[in-house]
C-alpha positions in Angstrom: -3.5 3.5 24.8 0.8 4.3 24.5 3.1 2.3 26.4 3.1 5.0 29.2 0.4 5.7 32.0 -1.8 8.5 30.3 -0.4 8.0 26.9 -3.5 8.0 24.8 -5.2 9.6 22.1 -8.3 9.6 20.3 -9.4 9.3 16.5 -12.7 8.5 14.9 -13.0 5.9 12.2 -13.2 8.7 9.6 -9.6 10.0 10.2 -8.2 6.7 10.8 -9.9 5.7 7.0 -8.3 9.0 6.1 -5.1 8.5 7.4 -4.5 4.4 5.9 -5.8 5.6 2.7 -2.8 8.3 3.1 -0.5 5.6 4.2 -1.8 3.2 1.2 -0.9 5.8 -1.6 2.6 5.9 -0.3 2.9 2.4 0.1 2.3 2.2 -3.8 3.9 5.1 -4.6 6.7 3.0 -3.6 6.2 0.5 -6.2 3.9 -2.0 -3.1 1.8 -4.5 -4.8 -0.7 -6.7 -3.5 1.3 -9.9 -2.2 4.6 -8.0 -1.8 5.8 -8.5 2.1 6.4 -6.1 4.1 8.2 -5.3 7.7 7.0 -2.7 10.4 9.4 -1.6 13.0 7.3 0.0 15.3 6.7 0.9 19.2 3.2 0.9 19.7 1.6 3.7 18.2 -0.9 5.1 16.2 0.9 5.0 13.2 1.4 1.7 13.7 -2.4 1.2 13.2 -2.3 2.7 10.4 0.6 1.3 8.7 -1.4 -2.2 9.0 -4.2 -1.3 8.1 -2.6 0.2 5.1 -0.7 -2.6 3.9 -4.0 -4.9 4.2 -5.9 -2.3 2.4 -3.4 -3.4 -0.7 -3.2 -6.6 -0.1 0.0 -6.6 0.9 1.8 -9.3 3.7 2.7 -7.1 6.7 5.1 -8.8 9.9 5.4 -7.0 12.5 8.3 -6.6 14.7 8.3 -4.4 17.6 10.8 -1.8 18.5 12.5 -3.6 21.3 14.0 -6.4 19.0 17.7 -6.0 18.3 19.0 -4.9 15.0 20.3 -8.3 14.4 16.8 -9.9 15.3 15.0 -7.5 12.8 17.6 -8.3 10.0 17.0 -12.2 10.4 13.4 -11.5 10.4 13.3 -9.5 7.5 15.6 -12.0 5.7 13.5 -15.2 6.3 10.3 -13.3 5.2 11.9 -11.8 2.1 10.6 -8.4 2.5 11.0 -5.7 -0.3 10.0 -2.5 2.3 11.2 -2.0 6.1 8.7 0.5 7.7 9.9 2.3 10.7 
């Protein structure tokens, strides 16, 4: 379910294991590493699913901080956790 009345969408567990193992080949593409941190600056979406669930697939820390934080309030989170990737 999306943030707006009748914003939804359907997956099955097999394209959502397709998708994170997607997401988890980037991630270490990157140069991610199990214990690296990581940020996620998201709205609530799929893809924000899958971002976490790719980053725990590594083993690596995710925080989450949600789209309607400030700039400023992201920057101070992502400072204070020491995070090497911002994912947006």
């Amino acid at each position: 379910e999306g943030n707006e009345p009748g914003d939804s969408a359907k997956i099955t567990y097999s394209e959502l294991l397709h998708r994170v193992c997607q997401f988890a080949n980037v991630l270490r593409s990157q140069g991610v590493k199990k214990g690296d941190r990581i940020s996620i600056y998201m709205p609530m979406i799929l893809e924000l699913v899958v971002a976490m669930l790719a980053c725990a697939r590594i083993g690596a820390l995710h925080s989450i901080v949600f789209a309607g934080f400030s700039a400023e309030s992201l920057c101070e989170r992502i400072l204070d956790c020491g995070c090497s990737l911002l994912i947006t």
